[in-house]
PAZAPA-4460 file (N, C-alpha, C; in steps of 0.05 Angstrom, whole numbers, plus 32768, in hexadecimal, padded with zeros to 4 digits):
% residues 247
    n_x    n_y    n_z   ca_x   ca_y   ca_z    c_x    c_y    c_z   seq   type   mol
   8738   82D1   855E   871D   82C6   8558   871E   82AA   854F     1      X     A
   8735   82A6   8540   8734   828D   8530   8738   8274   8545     2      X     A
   872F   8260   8545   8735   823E   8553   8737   822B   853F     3      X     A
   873A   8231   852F   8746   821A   8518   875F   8207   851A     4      X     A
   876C   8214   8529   878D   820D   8532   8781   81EF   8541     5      X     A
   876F   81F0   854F   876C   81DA   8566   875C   81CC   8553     6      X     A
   8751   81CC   853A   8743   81AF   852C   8757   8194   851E     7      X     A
   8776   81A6   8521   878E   819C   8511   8798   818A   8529     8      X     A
   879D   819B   8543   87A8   8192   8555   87A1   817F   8560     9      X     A
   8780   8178   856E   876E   8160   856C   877A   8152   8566    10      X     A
   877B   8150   8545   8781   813B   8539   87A2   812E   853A    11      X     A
   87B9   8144   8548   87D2   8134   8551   87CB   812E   8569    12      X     A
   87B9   8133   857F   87B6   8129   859A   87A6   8111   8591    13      X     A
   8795   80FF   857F   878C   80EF   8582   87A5   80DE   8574    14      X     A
   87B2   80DF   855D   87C1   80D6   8547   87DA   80CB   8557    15      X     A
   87E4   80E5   8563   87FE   80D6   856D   8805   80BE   8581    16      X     A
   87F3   80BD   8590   87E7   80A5   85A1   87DA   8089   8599    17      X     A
   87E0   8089   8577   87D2   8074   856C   87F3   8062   8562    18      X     A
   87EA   8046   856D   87F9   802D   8563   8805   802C   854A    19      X     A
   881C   8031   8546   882D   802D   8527   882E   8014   8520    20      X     A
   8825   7FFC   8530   882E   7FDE   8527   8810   7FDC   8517    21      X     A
   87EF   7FEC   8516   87E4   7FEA   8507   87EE   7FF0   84F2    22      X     A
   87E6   7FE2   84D4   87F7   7FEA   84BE   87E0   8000   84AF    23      X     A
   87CB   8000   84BB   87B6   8010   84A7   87BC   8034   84B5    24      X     A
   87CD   8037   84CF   87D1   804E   84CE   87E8   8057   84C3    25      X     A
   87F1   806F   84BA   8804   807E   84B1   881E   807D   84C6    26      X     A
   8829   8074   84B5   8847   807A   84C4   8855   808F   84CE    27      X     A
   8847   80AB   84C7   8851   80BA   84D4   8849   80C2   84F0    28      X     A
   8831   80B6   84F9   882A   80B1   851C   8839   809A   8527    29      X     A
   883E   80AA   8532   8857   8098   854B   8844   809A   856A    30      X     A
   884A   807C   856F   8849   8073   8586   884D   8089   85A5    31      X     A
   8841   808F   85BB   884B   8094   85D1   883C   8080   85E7    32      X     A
   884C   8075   85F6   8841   8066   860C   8841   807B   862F    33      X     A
   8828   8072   8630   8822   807C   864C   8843   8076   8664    34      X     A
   8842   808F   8674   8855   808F   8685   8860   80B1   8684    35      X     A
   8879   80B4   8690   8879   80C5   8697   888D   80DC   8684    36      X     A
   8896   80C5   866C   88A3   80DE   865B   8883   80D9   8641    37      X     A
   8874   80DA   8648   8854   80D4   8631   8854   80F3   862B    38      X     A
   8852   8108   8633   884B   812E   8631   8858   812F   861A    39      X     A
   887A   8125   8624   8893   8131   8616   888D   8120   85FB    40      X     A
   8890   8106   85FB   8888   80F5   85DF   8875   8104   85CA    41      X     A
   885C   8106   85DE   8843   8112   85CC   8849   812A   85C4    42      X     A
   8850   813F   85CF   8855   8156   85BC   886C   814E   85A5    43      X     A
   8888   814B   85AD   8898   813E   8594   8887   8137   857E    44      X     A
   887A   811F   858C   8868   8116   856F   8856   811F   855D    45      X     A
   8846   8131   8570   8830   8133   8569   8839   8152   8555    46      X     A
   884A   8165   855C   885B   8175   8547   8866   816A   8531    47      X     A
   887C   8150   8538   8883   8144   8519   8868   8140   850C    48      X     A
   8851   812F   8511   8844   8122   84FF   8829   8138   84F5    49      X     A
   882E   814C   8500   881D   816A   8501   881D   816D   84DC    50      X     A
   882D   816B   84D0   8836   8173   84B8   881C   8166   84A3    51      X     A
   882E   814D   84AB   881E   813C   8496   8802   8135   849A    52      X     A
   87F2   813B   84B9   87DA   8132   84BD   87C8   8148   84A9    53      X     A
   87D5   8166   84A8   87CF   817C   84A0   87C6   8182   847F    54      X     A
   87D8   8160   847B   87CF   815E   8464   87B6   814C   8454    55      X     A
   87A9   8145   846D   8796   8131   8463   8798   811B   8464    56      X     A
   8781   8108   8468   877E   80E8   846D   875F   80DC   8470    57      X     A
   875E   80DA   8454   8745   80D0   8456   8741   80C0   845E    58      X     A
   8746   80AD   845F   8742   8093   8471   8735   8097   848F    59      X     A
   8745   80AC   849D   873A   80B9   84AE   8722   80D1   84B6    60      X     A
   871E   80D2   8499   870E   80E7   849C   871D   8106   8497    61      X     A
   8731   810A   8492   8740   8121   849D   8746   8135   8486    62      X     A
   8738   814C   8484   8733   8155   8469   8755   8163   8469    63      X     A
   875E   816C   844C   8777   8178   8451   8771   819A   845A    64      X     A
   878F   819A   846C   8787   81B5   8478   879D   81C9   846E    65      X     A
   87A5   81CE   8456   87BA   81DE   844D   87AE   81EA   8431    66      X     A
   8792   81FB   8435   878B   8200   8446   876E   81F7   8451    67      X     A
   876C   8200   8462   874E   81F8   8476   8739   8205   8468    68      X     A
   872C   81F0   845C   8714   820E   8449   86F9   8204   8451    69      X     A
   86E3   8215   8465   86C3   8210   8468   86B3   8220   8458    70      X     A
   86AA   820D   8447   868C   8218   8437   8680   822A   843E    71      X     A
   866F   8231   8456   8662   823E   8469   866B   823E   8484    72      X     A
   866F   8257   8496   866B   8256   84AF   8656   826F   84BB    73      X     A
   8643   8263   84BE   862E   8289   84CE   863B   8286   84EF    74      X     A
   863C   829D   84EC   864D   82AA   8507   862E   82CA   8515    75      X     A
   862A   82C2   852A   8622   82D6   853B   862B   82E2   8557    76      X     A
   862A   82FA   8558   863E   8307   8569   8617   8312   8572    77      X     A
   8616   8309   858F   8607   8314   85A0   85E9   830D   8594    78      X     A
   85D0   831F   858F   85BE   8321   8584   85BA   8335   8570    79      X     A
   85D0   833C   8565   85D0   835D   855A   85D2   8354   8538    80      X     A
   85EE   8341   853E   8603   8342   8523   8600   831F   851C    81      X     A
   85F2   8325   84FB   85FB   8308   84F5   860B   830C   84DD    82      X     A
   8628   82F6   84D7   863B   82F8   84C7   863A   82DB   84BB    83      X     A
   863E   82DA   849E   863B   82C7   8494   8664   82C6   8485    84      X     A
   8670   82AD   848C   8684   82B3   8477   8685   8299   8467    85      X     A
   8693   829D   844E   8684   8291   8436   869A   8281   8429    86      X     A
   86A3   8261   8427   86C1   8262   8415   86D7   8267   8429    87      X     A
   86D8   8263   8443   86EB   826E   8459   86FF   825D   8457    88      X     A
   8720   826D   8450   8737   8255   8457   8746   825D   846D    89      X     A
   8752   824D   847F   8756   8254   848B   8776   824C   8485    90      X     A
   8787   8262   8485   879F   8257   847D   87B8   825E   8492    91      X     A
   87CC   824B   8492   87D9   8253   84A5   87DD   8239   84BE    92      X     A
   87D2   8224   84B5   87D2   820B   84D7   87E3   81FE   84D5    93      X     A
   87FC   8204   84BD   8819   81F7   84C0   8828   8205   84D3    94      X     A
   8825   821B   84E7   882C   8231   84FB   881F   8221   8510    95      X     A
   8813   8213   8517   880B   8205   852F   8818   81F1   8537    96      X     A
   8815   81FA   8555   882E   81EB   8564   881F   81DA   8581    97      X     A
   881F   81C7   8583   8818   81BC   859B   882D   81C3   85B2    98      X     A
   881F   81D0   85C9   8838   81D7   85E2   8833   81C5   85E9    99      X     A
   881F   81B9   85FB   8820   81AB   8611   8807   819C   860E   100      X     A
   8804   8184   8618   87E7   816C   8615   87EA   815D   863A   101      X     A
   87D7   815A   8643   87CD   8151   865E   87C2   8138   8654   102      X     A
   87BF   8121   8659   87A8   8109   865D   87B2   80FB   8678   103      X     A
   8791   8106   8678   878B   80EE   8691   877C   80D4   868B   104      X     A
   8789   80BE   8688   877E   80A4   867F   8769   809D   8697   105      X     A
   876C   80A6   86A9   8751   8089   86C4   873E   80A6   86B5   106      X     A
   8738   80C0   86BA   872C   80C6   86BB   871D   80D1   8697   107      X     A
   872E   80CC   8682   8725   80CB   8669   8725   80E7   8661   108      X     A
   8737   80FC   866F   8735   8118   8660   8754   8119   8655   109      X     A
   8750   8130   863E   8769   8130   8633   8767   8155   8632   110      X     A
   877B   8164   8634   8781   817D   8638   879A   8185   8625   111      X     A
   8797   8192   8610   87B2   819E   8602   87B0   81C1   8600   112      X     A
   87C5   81C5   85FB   87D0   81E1   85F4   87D6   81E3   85D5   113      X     A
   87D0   81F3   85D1   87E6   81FD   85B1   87E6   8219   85A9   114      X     A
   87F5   821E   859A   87F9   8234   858E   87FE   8240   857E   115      X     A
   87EF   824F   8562   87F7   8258   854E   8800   826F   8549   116      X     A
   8818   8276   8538   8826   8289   8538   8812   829E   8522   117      X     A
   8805   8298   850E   87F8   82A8   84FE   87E0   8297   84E4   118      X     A
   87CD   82A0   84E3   87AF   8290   84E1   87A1   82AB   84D0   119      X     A
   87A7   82A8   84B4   8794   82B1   84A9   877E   82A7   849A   120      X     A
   8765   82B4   84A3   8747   82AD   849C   8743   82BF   8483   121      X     A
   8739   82B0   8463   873E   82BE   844F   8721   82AC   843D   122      X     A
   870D   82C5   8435   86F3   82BA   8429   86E3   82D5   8421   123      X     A
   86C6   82CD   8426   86B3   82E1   841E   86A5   82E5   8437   124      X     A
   8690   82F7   843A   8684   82FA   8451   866C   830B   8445   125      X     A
   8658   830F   8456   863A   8315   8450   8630   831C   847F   126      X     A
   8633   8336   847A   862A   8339   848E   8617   8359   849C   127      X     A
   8608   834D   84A4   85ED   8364   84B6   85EC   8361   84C6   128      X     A
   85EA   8386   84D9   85DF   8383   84F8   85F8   8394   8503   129      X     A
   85FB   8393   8520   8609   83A6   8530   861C   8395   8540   130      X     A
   8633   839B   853E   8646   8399   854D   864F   83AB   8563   131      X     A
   864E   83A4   8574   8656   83B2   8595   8643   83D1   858B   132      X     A
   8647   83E6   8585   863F   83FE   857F   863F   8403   8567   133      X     A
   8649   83F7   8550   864F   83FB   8533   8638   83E9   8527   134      X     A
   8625   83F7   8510   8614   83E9   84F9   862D   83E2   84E8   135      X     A
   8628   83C9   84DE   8639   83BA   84CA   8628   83AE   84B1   136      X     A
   862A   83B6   849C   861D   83AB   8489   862D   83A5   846F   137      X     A
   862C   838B   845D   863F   8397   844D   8640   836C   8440   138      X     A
   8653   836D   842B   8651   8349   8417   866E   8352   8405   139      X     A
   867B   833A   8408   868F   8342   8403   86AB   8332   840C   140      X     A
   86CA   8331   8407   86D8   8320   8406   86E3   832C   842C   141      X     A
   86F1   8324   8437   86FA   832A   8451   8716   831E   8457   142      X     A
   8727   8326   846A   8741   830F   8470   873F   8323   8490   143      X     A
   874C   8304   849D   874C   8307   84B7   8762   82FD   84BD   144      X     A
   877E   830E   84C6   879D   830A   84D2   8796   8301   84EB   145      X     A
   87A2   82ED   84F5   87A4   82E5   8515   87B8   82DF   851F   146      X     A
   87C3   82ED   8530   87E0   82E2   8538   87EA   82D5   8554   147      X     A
   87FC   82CA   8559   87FF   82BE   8574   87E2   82B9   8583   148      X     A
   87E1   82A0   8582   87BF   829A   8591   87C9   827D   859E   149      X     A
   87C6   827F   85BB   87C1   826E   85BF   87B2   8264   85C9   150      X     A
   87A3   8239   85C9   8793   8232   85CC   878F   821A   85DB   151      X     A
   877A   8225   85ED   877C   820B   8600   875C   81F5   85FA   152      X     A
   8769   81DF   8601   874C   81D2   85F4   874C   81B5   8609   153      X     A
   873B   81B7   860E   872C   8194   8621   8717   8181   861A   154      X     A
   8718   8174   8616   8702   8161   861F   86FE   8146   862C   155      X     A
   86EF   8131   8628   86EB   811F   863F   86E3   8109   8625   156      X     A
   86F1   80EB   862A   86E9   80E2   8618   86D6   80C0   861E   157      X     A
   86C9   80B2   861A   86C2   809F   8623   86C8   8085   8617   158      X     A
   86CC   8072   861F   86CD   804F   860E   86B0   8043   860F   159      X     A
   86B6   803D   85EF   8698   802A   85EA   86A6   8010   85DE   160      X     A
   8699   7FFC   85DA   86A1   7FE4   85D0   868C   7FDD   85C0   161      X     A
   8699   7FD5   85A2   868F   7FCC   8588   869B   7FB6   8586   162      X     A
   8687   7F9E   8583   8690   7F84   8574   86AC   7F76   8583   163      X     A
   86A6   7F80   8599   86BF   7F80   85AF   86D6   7F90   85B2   164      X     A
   86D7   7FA0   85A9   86EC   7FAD   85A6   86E8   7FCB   85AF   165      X     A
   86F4   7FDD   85BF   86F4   7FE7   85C3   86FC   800C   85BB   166      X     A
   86ED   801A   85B8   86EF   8035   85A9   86F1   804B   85BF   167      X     A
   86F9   8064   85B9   86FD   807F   85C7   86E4   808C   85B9   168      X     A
   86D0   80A1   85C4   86B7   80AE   85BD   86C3   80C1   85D0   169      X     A
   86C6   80DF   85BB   86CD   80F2   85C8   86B1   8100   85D1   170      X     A
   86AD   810C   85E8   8697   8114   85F4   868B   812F   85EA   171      X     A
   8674   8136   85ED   8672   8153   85E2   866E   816D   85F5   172      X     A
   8684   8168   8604   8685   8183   8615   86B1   8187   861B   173      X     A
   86AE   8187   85FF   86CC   8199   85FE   86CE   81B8   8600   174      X     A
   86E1   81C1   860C   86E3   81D4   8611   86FD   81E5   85FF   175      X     A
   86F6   8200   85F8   8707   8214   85EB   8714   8228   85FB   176      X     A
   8725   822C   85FD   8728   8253   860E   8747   8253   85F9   177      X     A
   8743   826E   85FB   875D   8280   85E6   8761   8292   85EB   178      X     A
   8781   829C   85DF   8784   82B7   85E5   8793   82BD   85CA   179      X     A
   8792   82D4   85BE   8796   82DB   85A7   87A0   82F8   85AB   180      X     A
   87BC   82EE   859F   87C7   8311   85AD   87C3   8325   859F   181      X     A
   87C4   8321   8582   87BA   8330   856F   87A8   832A   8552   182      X     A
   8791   8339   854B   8789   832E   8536   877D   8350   8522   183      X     A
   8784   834E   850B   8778   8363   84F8   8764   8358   84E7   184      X     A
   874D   836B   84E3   8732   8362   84CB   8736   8378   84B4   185      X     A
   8732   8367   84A0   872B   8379   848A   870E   8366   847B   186      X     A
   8702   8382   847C   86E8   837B   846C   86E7   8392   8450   187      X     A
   86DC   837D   8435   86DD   838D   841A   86BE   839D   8421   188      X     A
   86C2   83AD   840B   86A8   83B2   840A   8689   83B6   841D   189      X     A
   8696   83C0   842D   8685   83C6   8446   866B   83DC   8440   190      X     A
   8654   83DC   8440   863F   83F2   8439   8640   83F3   8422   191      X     A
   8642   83DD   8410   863C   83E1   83ED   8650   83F9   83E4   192      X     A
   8667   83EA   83F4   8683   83FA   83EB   8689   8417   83EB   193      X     A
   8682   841A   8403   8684   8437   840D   869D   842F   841F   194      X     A
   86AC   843D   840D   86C9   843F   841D   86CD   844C   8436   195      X     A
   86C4   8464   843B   86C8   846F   844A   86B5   846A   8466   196      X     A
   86A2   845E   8466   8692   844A   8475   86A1   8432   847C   197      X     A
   86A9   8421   8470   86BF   8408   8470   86CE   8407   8479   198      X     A
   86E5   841E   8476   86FC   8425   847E   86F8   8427   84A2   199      X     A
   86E2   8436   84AA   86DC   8437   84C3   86D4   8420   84D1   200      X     A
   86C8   8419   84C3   86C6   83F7   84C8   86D5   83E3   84D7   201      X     A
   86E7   83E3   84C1   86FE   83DB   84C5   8711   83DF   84D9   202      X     A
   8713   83FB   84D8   872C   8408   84EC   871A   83FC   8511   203      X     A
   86FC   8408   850A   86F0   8402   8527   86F3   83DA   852E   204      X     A
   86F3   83D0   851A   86FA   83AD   8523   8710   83AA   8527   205      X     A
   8728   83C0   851D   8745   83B7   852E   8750   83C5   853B   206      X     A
   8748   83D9   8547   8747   83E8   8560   8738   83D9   8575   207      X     A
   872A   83C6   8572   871A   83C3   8583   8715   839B   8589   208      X     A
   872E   8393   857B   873A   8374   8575   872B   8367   8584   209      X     A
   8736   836A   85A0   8734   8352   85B7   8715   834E   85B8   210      X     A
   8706   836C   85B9   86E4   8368   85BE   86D4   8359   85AA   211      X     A
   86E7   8361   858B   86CE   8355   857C   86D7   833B   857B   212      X     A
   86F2   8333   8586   86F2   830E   858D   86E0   8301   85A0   213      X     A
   86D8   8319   85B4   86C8   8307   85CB   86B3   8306   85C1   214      X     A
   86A3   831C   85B3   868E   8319   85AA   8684   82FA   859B   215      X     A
   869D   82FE   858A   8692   82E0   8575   8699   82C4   8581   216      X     A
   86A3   82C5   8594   86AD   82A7   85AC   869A   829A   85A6   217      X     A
   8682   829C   85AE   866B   8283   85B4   8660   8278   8598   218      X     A
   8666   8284   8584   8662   827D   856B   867B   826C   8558   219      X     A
   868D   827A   8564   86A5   8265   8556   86AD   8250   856B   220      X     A
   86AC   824E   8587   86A8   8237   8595   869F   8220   858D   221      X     A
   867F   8226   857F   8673   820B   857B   8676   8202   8561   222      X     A
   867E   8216   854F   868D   820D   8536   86A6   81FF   8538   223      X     A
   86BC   8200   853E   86C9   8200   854A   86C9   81DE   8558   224      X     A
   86B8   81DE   856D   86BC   81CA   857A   86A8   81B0   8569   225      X     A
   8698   81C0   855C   8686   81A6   854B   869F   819C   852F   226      X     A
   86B3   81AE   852F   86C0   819A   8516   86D9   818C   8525   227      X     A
   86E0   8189   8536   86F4   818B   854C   86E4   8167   8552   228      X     A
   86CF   8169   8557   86C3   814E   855F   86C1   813A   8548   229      X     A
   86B4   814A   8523   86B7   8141   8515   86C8   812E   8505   230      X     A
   86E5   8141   8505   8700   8142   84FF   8708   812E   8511   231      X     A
   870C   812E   851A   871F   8120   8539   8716   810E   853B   232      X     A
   86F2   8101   8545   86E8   80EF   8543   86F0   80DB   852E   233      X     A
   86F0   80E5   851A   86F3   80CE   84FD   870D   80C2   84FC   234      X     A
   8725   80CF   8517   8738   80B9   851C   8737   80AB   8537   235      X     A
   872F   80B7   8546   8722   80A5   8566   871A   8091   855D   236      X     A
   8700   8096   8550   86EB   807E   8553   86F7   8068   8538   237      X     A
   8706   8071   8530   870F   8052   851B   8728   8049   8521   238      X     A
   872F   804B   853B   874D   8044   8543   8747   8035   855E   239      X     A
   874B   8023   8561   873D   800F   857B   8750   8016   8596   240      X     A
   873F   801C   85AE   8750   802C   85C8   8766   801D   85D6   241      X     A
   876C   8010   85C4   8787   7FFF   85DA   879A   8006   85BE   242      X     A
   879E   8014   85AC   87A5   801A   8595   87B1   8037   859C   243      X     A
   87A2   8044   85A6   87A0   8062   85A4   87AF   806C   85BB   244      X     A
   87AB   8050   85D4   87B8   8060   85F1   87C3   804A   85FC   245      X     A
   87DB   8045   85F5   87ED   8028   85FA   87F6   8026   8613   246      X     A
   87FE   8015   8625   8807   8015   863C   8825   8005   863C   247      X     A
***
């Protein structure tokens, strides 16, 4: 269910591609120049400097992600089920691994892979309404195990020019798809703590993994991709494009 893995990653696919002879960026982004060992460079790099981006950079905008914590996220699955989770961390994005990154420079899309080995989602939750066949009611703390997931992500980016100079504006039709081989839910207090209601609960959301991931797709998509633009953006757009993609 989770795509958190890819708001970290973003940020080594924009990072590692950025000019080390600027002195206002971090030394731990290294240089790759376009050509034909560029794939092999950018992953190397974009893994070494994975660590430390993970740790924050304000300058960039880049909140720290060890761990990843959102205030609010409302989540709806269909028209049935709305889920609120509350205080969410997401812990676990030092397990993320960039496989593989595509750019196409004439045409301005960039395409990566990655993969996390284990992604736990750990907060409160507040949720009403029906899931697939099951009434769900119930407020209360939750953790969500996710294991081996991997994630593919695209988008298309454009150049604008400020005060002459030239910037990257990532576009807003990036794309998500995943596969998540395994994930377990535990929810507290389900039906004003009717255990034996909860417990079923429970058992029916991880018996039943893969569905209640598809269900919640279109809701964590645009979460997901709205902090992905956020995050990421705040190092695109303050890093000038002959900086970011050297020849």
């Amino acid at each position: 269910m989770n795509k958190y893995p890819v708001v970290s990653v973003f940020l080594v696919c924009a990072s590692f591609l950025q000019q080390r002879a600027n002195a206002d960026i971090p030394s731990y982004l290294k240089v790759c120049k376009r050509g034909p060992d560029f794939t092999k460079c950018a992953i190397a790099n974009g893994n070494a400097a994975l660590p430390e981006i993970l740790k924050g950079n304000k300058k960039f905008n880049i909140p720290n992600m060890l761990p990843l914590t959102f205030p609010v996220i409302n989540a709806q699955a269909g028209s049935s089920l709305k889920i609120k989770f509350i205080d969410l961390k997401v812990i676990g994005l030092e397990t993320v691994k960039l496989v593989d990154i595509s750019v196409d420079f004439d045409k301005h899309s960039i395409y990566l892979i990655v993969h996390a080995d284990k992604i736990t989602l750990d907060g409160s939750y507040e949720v009403d309404g029906k899931i697939m066949v099951l009434a769900v009611q119930g407020k209360g703390t939750c953790k969500i195990d996710i294991e081996n997931g991997t994630f593919r992500y695209s988008f298309t980016y454009r150049i604008e020019e400020i005060d002459g100079v030239e910037y990257g504006r990532m576009d807003p039709n990036d794309k998500l798809e995943f596969n998540i081989e395994k994930a377990h839910f535990n929810f507290d207090n389900l039906f004003n703590g009717n255990k034996e209601m909860g417990d079923n609960v429970n058992k029916f959301l991880n018996e039943n993994s893969q569905d209640i991931i598809r269900e919640l797709t279109d809701t964590i998509d645009k979460t997901i991709s709205s902090i992905a633009r956020q995050v990421g953006g705040g190092v695109v757009e303050n890093i000038p494009y002959k900086e970011l993609f050297i020849e």
